[in-house]
C-alpha positions as CSV (number, residue, x, y, z in Angstrom):
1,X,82.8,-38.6,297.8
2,X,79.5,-39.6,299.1
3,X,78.9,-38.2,302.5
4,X,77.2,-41.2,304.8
5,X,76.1,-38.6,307.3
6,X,73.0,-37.3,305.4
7,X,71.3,-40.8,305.9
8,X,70.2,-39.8,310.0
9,X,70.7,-43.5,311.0
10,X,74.5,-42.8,310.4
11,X,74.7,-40.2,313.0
12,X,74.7,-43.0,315.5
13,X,78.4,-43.9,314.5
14,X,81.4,-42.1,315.8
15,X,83.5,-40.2,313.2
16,X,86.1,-42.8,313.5
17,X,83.1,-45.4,312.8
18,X,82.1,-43.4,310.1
19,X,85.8,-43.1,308.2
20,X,86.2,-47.1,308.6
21,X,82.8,-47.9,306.0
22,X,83.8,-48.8,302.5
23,X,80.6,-49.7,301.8
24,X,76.8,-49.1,303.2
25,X,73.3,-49.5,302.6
26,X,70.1,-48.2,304.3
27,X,67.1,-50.6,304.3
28,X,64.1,-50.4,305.9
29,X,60.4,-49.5,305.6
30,X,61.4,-46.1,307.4
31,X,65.1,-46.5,306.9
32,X,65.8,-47.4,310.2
33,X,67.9,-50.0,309.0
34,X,71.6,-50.3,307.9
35,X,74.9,-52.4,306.9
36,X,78.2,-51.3,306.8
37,X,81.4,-52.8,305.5
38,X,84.7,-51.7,306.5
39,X,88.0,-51.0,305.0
40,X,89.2,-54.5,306.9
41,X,86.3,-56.0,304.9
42,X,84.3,-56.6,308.4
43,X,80.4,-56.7,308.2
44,X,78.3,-54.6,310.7
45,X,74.6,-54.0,311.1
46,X,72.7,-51.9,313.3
47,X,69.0,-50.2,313.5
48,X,65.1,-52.2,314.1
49,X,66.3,-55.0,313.5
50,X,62.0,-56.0,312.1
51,X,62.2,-59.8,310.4
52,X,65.4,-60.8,311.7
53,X,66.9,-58.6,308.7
54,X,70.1,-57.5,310.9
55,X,70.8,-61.0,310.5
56,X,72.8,-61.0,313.9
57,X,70.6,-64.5,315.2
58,X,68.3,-63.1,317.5
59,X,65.2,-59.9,317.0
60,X,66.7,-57.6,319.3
61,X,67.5,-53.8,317.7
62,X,70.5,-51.9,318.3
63,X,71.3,-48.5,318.1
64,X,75.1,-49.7,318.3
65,X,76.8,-51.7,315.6
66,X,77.0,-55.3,315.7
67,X,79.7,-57.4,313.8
68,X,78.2,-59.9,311.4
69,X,80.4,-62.6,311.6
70,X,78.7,-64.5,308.6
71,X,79.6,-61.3,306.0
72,X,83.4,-60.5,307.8
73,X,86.1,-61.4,304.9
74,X,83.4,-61.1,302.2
75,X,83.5,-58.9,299.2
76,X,80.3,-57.9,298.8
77,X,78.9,-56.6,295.0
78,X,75.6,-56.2,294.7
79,X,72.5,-56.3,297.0
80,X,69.3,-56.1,297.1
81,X,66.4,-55.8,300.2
82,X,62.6,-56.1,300.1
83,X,59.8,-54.6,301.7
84,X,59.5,-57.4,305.1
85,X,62.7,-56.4,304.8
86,X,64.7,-59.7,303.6
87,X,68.4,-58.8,302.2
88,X,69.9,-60.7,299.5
89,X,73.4,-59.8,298.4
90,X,76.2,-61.4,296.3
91,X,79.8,-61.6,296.4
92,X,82.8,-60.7,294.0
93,X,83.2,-64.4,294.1
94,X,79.8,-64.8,292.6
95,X,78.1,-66.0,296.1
96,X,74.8,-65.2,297.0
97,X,73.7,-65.1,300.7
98,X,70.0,-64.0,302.2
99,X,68.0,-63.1,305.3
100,X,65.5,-62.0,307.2
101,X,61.5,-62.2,306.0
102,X,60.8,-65.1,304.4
103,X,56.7,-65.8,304.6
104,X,56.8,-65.9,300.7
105,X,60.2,-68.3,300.2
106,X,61.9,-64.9,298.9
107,X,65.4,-66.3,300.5
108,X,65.4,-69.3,298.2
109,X,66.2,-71.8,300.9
110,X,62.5,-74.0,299.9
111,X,61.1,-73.1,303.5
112,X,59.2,-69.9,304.6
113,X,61.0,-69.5,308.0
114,X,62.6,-66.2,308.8
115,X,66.4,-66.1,308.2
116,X,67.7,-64.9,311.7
117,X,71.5,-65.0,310.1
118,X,73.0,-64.6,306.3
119,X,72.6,-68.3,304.8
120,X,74.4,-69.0,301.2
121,X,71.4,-69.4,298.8
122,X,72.2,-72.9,296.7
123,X,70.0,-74.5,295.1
124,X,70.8,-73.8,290.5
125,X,73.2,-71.0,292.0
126,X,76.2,-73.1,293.6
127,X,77.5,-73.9,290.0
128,X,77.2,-70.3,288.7
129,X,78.9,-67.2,289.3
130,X,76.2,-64.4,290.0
131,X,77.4,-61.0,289.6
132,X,74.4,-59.0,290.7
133,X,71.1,-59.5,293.0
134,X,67.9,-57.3,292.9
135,X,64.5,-57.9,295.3
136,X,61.3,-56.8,294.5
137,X,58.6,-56.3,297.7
138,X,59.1,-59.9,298.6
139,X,60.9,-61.5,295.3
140,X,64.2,-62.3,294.4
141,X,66.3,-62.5,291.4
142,X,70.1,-63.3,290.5
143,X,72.1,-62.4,287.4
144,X,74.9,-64.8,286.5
145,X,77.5,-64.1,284.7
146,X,77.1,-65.8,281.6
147,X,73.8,-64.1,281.6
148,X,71.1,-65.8,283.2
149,X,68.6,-65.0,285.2
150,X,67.6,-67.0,288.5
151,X,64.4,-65.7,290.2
152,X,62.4,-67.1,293.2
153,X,59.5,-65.9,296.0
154,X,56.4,-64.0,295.8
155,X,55.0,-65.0,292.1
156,X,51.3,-63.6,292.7
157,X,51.4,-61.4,289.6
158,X,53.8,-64.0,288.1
159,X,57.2,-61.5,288.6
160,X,59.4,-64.9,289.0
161,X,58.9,-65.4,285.4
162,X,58.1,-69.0,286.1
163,X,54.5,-69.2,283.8
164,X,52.1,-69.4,286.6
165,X,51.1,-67.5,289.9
166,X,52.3,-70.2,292.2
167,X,55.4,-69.2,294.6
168,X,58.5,-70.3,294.0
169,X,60.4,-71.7,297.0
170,X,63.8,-71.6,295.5
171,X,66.5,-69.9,292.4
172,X,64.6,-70.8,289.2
173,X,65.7,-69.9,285.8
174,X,63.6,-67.4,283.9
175,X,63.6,-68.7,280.7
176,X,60.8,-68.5,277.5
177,X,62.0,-65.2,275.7
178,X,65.3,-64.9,277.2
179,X,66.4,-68.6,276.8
180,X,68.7,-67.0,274.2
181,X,69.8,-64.2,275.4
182,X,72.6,-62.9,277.3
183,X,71.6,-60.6,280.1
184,X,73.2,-58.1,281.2
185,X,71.0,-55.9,284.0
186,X,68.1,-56.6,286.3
187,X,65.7,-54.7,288.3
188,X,62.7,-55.1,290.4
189,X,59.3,-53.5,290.9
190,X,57.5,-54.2,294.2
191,X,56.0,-56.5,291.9
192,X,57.4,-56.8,288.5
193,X,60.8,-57.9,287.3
194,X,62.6,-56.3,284.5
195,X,65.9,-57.4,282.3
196,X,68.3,-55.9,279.8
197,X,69.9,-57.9,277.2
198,X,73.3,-57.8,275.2
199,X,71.7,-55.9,272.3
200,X,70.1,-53.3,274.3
201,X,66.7,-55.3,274.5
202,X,64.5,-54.3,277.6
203,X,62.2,-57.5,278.9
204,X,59.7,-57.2,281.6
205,X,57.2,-59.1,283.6
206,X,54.9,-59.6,286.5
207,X,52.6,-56.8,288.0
208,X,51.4,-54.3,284.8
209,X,48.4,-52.4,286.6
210,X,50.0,-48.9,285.5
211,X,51.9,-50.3,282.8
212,X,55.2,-50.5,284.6
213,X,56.6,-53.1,282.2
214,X,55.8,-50.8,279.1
215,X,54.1,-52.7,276.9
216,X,51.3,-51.0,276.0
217,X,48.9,-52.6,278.0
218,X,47.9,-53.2,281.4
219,X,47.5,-56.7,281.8
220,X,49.9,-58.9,283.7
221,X,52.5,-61.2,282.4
222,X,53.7,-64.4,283.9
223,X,56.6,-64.8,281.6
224,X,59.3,-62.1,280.0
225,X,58.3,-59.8,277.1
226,X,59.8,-57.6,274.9
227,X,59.6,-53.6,275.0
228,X,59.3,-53.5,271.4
229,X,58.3,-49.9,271.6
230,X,62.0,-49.8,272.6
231,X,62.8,-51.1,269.5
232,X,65.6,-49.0,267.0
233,X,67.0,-48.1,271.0
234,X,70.1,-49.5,272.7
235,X,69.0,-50.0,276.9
236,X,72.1,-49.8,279.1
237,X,70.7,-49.4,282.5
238,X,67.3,-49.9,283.2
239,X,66.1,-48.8,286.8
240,X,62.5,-49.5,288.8
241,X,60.7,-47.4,291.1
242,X,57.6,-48.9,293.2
243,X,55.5,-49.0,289.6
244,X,57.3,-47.0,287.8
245,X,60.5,-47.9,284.8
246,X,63.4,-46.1,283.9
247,X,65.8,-47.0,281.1
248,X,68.7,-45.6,280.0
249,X,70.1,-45.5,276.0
250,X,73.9,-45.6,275.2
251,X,73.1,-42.4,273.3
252,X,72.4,-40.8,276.6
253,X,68.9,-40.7,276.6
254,X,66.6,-41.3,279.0
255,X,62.4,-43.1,279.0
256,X,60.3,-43.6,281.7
257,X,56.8,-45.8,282.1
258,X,54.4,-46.9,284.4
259,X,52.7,-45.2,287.2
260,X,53.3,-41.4,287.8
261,X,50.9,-40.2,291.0
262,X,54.1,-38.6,291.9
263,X,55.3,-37.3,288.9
264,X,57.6,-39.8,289.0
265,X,58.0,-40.1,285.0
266,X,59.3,-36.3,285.0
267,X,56.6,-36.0,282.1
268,X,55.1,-32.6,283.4
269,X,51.7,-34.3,284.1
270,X,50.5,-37.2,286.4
271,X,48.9,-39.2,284.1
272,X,50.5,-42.9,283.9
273,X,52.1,-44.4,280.3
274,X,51.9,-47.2,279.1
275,X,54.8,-47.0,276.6
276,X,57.8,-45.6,277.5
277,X,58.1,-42.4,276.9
278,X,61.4,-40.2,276.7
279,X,62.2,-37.5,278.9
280,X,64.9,-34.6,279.5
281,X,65.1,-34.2,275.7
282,X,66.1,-30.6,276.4
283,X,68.9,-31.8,278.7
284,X,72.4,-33.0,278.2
285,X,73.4,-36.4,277.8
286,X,72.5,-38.6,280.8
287,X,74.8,-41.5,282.0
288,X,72.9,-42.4,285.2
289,X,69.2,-43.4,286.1
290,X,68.3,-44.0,289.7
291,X,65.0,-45.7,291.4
292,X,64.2,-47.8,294.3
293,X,61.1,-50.1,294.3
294,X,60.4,-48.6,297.8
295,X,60.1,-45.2,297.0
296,X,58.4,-43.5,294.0
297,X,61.2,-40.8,293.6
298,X,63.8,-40.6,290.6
299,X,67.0,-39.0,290.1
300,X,69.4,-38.5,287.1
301,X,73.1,-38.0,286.6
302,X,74.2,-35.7,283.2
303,X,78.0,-36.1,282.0
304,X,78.8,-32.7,283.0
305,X,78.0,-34.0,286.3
306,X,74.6,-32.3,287.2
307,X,71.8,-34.0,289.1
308,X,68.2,-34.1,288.5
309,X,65.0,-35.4,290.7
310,X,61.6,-35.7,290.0
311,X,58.5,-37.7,291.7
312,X,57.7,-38.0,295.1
313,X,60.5,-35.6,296.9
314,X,59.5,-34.9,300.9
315,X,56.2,-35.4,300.3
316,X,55.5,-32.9,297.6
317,X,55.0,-34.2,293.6
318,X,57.5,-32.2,291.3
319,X,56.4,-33.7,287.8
320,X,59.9,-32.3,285.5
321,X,63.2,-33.0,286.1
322,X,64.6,-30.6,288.9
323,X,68.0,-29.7,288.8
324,X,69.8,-29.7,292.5
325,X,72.9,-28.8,293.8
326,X,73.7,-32.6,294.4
327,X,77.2,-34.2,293.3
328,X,75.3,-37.7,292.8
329,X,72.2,-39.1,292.8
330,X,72.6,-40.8,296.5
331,X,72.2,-38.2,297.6
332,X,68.4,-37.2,296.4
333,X,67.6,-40.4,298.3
334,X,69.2,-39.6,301.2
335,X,67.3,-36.0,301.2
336,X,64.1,-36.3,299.5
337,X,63.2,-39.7,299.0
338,X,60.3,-41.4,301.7
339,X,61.8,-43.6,303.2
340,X,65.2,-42.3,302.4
341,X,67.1,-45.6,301.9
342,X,69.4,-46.4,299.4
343,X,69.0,-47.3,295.9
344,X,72.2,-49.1,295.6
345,X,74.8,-50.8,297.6
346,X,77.0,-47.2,298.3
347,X,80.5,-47.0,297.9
348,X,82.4,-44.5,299.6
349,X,85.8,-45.1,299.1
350,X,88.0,-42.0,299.1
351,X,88.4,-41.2,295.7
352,X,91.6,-38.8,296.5
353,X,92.8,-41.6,297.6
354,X,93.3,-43.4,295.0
355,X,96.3,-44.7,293.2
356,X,96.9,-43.2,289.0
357,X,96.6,-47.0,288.4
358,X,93.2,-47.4,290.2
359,X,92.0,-44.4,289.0
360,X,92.4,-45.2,285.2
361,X,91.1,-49.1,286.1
362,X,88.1,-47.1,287.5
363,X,87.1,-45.0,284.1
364,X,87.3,-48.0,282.2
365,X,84.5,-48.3,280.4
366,X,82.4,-45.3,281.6
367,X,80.3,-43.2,279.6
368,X,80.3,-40.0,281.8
369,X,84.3,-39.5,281.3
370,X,85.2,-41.4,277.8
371,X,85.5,-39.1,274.5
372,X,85.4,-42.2,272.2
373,X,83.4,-45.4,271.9
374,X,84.4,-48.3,270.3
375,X,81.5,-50.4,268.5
376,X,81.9,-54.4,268.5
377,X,79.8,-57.1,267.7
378,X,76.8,-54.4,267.7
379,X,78.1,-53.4,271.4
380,X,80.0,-50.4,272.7
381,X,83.2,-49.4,274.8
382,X,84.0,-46.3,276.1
383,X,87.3,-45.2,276.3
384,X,89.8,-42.2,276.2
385,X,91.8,-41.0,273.5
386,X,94.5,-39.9,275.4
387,X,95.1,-43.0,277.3
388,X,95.1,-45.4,274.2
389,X,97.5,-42.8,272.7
390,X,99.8,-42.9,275.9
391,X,99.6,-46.8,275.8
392,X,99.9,-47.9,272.5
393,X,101.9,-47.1,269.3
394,X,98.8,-48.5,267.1
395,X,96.4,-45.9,268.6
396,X,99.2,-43.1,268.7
397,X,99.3,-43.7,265.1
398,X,96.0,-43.9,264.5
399,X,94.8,-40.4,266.1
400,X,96.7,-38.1,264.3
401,X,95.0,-35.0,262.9
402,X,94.9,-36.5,259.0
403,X,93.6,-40.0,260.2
404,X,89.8,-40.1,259.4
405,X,89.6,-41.8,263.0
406,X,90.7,-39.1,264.6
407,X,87.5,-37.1,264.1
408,X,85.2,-40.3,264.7
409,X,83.4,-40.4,268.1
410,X,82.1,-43.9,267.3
411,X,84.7,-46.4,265.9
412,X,83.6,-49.7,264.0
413,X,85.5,-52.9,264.6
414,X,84.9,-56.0,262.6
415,X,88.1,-57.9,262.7
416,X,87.9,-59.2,266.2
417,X,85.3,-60.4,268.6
418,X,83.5,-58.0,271.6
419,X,85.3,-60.5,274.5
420,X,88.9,-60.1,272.7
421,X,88.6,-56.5,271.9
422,X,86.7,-55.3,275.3
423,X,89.8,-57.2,277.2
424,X,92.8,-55.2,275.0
425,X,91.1,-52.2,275.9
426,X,91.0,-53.3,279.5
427,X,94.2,-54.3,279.7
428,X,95.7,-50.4,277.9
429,X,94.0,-49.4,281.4
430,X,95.1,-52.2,284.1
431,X,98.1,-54.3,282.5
432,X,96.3,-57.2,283.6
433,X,93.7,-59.6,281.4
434,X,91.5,-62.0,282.5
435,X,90.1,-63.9,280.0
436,X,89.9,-68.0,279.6
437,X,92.7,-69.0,276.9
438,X,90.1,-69.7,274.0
439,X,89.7,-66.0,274.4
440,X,93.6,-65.7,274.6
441,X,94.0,-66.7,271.5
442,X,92.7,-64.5,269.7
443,X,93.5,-61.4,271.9
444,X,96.9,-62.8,270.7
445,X,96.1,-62.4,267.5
446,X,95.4,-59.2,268.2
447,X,98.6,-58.5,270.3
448,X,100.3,-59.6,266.8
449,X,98.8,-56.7,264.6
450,X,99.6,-54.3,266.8
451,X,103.1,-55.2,268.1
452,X,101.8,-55.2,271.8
453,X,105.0,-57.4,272.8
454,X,103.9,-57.6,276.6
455,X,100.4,-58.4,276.2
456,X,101.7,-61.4,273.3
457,X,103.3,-63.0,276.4
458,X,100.9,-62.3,278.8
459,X,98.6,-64.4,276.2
460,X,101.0,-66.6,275.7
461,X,101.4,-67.6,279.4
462,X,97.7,-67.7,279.8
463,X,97.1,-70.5,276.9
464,X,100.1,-72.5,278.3
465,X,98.9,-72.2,282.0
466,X,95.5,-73.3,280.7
467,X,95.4,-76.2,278.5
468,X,94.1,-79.3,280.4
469,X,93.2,-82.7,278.3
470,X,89.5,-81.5,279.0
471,X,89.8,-78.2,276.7
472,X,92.8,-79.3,274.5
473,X,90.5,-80.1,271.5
474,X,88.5,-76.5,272.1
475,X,91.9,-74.7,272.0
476,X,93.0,-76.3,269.0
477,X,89.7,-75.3,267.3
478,X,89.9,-71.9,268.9
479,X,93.7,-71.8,267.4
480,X,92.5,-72.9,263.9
481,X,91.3,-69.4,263.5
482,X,94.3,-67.5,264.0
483,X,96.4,-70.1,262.5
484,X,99.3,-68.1,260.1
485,X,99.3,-65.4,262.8
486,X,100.3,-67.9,265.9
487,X,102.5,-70.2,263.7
488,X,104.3,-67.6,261.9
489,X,104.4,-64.7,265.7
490,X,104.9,-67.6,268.5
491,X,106.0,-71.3,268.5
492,X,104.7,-70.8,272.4
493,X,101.0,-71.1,270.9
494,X,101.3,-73.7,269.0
495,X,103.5,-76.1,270.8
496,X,101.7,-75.9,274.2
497,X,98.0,-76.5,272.0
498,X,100.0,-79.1,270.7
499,X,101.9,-80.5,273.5
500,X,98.3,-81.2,275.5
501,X,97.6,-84.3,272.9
502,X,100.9,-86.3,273.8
């Protein structure tokens, strides 16, 4: 479990303070900054308080924590701070709030007054569902889930995305290249933006003076462009220092571009690339990258669990990968980075606290554990073999020692989509699927091949308790496909697709 105390603003809390946080972040432009949420799901700030970023309605600090009211019963998900500092953050119900510094209109509200408390960000965002939230020094962006990208503030070196160098007072869609495409991670430079796409693509724009957005070049660029030196690579993660990039394969392996004063790039030199460049080749697999566009320090997680940092670390440059005696890469930020604030929204639940079922619901999914990915639709799920084998006759079958499959670490799938595979496999791990009942359809489909009797009615229940007049016709299409599996496994399917035309 990640230890709060080693961030030194944290020893102002009591230990009973300090076992109520769920989650935390440091902020700050000497970390002298924090926000806390507790296991009730209450809100608290304390620290400088500089730009109205406490967000408590007036500019007075604290050394002692202050309830924000505005963030108490929210879920929090994802947030992001700049260098004024302004906060913006998101919520699991796809929310997105922001405060504090605002002379560049990086809260999205189309003024550039200071936010003094946490105000709901609106405008192109109230009809999406944003699922994470990055800042650069003083811009903004927002991921939705269905894959856009909404960016506004600073644009000076054009990292809004918007075409031209004028500031953008509020969410705008960063479109061009990506108008297509289905992101799926963002990132931010002090100056530049970065996104990943589906298909492992790597996009990037805004400031390119030491080739931060790896394209070869130094020359900035007001809309997204490809990494195509990426190109025959699959991105997962991508991560962004001050001017530095980090990117992260689903092979494991790990590039780094742009400046490297520091060392940052772990190249053994100081000279900055242009390109990315690919790093730690002697090393194990790596399943987490970490950066923070305040800080020119970077840190790496392998799957047997070891840490590395590199860059700027207490003031001296250490130019290779270092291995520590770290458990996770918080903690290199915490200890070495200047200032020593957080690169992510911290969790620190109590893992051995954890239920069996919210442990497995955890390891969905993740690379450092699984011992098996599944390939679909050109994308990957990680998963364990024992847990498909405990869950499900097909796969029990299937991983016996004269299967072929049973030696595979990488299995093809081509007779159902990514969405209705990805959710099976979710639900082996949480008995629960949430998907809309196009999906449903075919997941029961699915359900049918491989006699999953529970999960056929959980589908079943979902198509029924989702047909409106609105999406009748789409469901009958959707049904279409799968129609001698439904007709001849479930009247259930077809009558309620049927029943929403009379």
């Amino acid at each position: 479990m990640v230890d709060v105390g080693k961030w030194s603003i944290f020893t102002l809390l009591s230990p009973q303070e300090i076992a109520s946080i769920r989650k935390a972040c440091v902020f700050g432009t000497s970390a002298n900054e924090a926000l806390y949420i507790t296991q009730n799901n209450e809100g608290f700030v304390f620290g400088l308080n500089c730009s109205n970023c406490l967000g408590t309605g007036d500019n007075q600090s604290t050394i002692v924590p202050k309830k924000l009211e505005a963030l108490c019963g929210k879920k929090i998900s994802s947030l992001g701070y700049g260098s004024g500092p302004h906060i913006v953050l998101s919520t699991e119900d796809g929310e997105v709030y922001a405060w504090g510094h605002n002379g560049y209109s990086q809260l999205g509200n189309g003024t550039t007054n200071q936010g003094i408390t946490p105000i709901q960000v609106c405008t192109n965002l109230l009809v999406k569902k944003v699922i994470q939230v990055a800042c650069g020094s003083h811009h903004s962006m927002a991921l939705s889930s269905d894959g856009d990208v909404y960016a506004w503030g600073y644009n000076n070196c054009g990292q809004v995305g918007s075409g031209s160098t004028a500031n953008q007072p509020t969410p705008r869609k960063v479109s061009n290249c990506l108008q297509t495409k289905m992101v799926v991670g963002i990132a931010c430079g002090q100056t530049s933006s970065m996104a990943v796409v589906e298909n492992g693509e790597v996009y990037g724009w805004g400031y390119n003076g030491n080739g931060q957005l790896g394209l070869g070049n130094n020359s900035n660029q007001l809309t997204p462009y490809r990494v195509t030196a990426l190109q025959g690579v699959c991105v997962l993660q991508i991560a962004c220092g001050s001017a530095h990039t980090l990117a992260l394969t689903d092979e494991g392996l790990l590039y780094s571009w742009g400046a490297n004063t520091y060392g940052q790039l772990g190249t053994g030199n100081k000279n900055n690339q242009l390109s990315p460049t690919h790093i730690m080749m002697e090393k194990e697999r790596v399943v987490e990258i970490a950066a923070c566009h305040s800080a020119h320090t970077s840190a790496a997680k392998t799957q047997s669990g070891q840490i590395y940092m590199w860059g700027q670390c207490r003031g001296q440059s250490v130019i290779i990968p270092h291995l520590t005696h770290f458990t996770c890469t918080d903690d290199v930020f915490a200890c070495f980075a200047t200032p020593a604030v957080m690169w992510r929204l911290l969790s620190v639940e109590h893992e051995d606290s954890l239920t069996v079922a919210e442990s497995l619901k955890k390891e969905f999914d993740s690379p450092e554990t699984s011992d098996l990915k599944f390939r679909v639709d050109g994308k990957y799920i990680h998963v364990h073999k024992a847990v498909l084998k405990i869950r499900c006759e097909h796969f029990r079958s299937m991983f016996q020692s004269y299967w072929n499959e049973d030696m595979k670490e990488v299995i093809e799938i081509d007779q159902f989509s990514y969405p209705v595979y990805r959710a099976f496999l979710e639900y082996l791990y949480t008995d629960s699927v949430d998907l809309p009942p196009e999906d449903a359809i075919g997941l029961l489909d699915l359900a049918t091949s491989y006699c999953e009797n529970r999960l056929k009615k959980l589908c079943q229940h979902i198509i029924k308790r989702g047909i409106t007049v609105e999406n009748a016709f789409s469901l009958l299409s959707a049904a279409v496909r799968y129609d001698a599996e439904i007709c001849t496994s479930t009247g259930a399917g077809s009558f309620s697709i049927a029943s929403a035309f009379s």
